[in-house]
N, C-alpha and C positions, 0 to 999 in steps of 0.2 A: 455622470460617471466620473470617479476619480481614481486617480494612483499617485499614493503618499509611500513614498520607502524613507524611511528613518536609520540609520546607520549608527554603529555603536561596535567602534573596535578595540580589540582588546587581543592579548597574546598569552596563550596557553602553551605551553610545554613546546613554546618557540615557534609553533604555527599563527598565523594570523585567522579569528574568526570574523565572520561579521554576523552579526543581528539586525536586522528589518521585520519591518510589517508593512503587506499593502494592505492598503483599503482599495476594494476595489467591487463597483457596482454597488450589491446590498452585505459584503462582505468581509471581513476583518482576517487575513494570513501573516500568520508568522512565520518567518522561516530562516533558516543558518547558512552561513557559506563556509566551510573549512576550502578556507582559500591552496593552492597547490597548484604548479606550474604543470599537471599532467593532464591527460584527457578529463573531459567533464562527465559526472555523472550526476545524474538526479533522483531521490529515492520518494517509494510512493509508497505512506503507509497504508496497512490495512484497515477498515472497521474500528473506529474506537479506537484504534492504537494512537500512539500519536511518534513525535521524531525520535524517541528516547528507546523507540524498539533498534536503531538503528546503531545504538553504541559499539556494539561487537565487530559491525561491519567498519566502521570509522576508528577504532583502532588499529585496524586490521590493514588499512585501504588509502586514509587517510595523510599519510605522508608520501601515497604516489598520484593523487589524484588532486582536481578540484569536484569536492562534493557540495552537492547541496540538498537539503532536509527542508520540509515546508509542511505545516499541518492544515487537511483542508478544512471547512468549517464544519465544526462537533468534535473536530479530535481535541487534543490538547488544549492551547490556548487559543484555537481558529472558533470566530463567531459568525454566525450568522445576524446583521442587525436589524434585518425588516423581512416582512416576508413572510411564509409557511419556510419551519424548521425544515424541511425535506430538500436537499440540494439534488437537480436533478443531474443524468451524466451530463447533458449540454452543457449546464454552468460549471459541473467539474472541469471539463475541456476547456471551457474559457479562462476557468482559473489558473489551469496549467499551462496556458497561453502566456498569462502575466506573470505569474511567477518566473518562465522563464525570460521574458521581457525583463524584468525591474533587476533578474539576479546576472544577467550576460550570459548564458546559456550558450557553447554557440552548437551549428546543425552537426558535428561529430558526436553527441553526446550519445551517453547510452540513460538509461533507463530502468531502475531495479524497484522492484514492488514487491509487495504482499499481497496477497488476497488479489480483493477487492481494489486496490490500486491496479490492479493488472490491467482490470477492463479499462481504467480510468487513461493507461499507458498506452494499450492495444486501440482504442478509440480516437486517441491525439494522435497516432502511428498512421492511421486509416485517412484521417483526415490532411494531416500533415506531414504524407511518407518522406518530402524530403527532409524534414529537420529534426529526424530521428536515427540513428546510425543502427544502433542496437539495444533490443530490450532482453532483460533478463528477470523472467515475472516466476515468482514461485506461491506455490500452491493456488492453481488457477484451472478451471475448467468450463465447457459452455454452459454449463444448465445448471441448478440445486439437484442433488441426486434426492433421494426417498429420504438419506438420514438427515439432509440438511434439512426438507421439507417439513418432518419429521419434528426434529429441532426448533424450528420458528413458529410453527403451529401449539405445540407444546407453552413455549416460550411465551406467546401470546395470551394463555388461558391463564398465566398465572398472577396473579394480583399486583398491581402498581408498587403499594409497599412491601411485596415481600422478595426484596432486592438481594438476600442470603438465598432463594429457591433460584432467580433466574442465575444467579452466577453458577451455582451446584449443578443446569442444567446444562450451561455452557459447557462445566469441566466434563462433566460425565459423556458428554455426547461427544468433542473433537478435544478435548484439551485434557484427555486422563495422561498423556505421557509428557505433560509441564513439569518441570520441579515445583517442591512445595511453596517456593518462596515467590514462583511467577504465578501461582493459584493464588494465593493469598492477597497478590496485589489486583489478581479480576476481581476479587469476591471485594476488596479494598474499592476499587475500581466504581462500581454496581452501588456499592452501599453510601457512595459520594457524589453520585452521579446527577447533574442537572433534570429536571424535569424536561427538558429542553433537547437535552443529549439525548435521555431514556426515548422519548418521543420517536426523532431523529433514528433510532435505532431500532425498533420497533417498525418504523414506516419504511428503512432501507430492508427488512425483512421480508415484509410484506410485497415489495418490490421484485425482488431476487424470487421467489415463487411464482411471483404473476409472469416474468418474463422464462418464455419457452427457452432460449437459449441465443447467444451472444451474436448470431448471426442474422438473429432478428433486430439488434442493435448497431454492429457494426461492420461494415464492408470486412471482411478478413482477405478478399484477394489485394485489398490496394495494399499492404502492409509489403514494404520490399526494405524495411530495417532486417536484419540478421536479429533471429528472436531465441531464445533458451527458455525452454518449460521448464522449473525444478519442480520435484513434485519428491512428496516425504510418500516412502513406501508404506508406511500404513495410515494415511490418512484417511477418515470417514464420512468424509463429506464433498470430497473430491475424489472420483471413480479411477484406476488409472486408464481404462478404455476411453475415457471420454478427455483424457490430457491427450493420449494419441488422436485419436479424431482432432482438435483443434492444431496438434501439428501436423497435421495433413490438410489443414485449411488453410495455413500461410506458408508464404512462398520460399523462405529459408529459415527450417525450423529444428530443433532438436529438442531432447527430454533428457536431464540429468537428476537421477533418481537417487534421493538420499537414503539410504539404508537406515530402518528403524526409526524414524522421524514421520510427524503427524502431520496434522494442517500446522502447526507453529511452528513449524520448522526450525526457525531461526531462534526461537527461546526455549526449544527443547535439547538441541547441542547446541553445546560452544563450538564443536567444530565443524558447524552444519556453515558456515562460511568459507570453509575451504575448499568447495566445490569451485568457489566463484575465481578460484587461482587460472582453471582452465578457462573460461573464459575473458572476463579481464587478465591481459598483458601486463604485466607490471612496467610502466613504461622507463628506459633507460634515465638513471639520475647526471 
């Protein structure tokens, strides 16, 4: 096993970034630091997304905080170099172990996700409730509901190369209220996509339907972080009955409901970040 971080600084608009990569185990991460004298946060993309979903948030956030961005493998520029392409949650956990090792992370931090980073955040919370303060996971629930099942089933039947049907499947199902210009870069997205990624994403599908629901995966009473559900009021593949159920599973929990906003919450408003005011403190300069 190794861990190589490689450092590469450099100053934007008077902040300090840094750039790394570990290697670490069968795995190649990349990930940011916008360095900032405030509390720590750590963000955890969704599915396929990679750090660049996080711009709006790091404009926003960014000169009162230290943040840090990190792609796991299949997003972005994150690899997998041996192995079956399927990362399972164990070695996500592990990964988020090292990443917060290699970037200084310390146990105040909080914790902001997408999706599928939720379980990823909620799992490392479970396992390691003291070195999590607070998570703030949006669009998260325990189970695949019908639509998502629905969705990936679909998704599955439709042919390898016809990478223009699986993105038009995506939009239509959870991602009809994107601007056109965020549709355009899934269907971009899809049509560029690794055999490797596609694979990779297809097998995380197939995953997410086979598992009953999150408590078959992770302790939710040991989570004693301070947790925030955001959940987008019309989202179709996250029930809201079933975000309240999972805030009634952890021990200090709330639901902050965005009005008019989907599963993408965050690239369907610009101002689908200012929820995160109540929560994050902007801390004194």
């Amino acid at each position: 096993m190794s861990n190589k971080s490689n450092f590469t600084r450099y100053m934007r608009q008077g902040s300090a970034i840094v750039k790394g990569t570990i290697e670490f185990a069968r795995f190649v991460i990349p990930y940011r630091i916008y360095e900032g004298k405030g509390p720590h946060i750590l963000c955890l993309n969704g599915v396929q997304q990679s750090m660049a979903m996080w711009h709006t948030f790091l404009l926003r956030y960014a000169p009162h905080y230290r943040i840090v961005l990190f792609d796991f493998p299949n997003e972005g520029k994150g690899k997998v170099t041996s192995g079956p392409v399927f990362v399972t949650l164990d070695e996500q956990i592990d990964i988020l172990r090292e990443v917060i090792k290699a970037t200084g992370i310390n146990k105040s931090v909080t914790m902001c996700s997408a999706s599928w980073g939720g379980i990823v955040a909620l799992a490392f919370a479970s396992r390691y409730p003291n070195e999590v303060k607070q998570l703030c996971l949006a669009s998260l629930g325990t189970k695949a509901n019908d639509k998502m099942i629905e969705t990936i089933k679909k998704g599955s039947q439709i042919a390898k190369g016809d990478r223009q049907k699986m993105a038009d499947t995506l939009i239509e199902s959870f991602g009809q209220n994107l601007p056109e210009s965020v549709k355009n870069k899934i269907i971009k997205q899809f049509q560029t996509m690794s055999e490797e990624h596609l694979r990779a994403f297809y097998e995380h599908g197939l995953f997410v339907i086979s598992t009953k629901k999150i408590g078959d995966l992770i302790k939710l009473s040991q989570i004693t972080a301070k947790t925030f559900l955001i959940h987008g009021e019309n989202d179709t593949i996250i029930d809201h009955e079933d975000v309240k159920f999972l805030c009634s599973q952890i021990k200090q929990c709330e639901i902050k409901t965005i009005k008019g906003a989907g599963h993408f919450l965050h690239l369907e408003q610009d101002g689908a970040f200012d929820i995160y005011k109540d929560i994050l403190a902007i801390p004194p300069r």
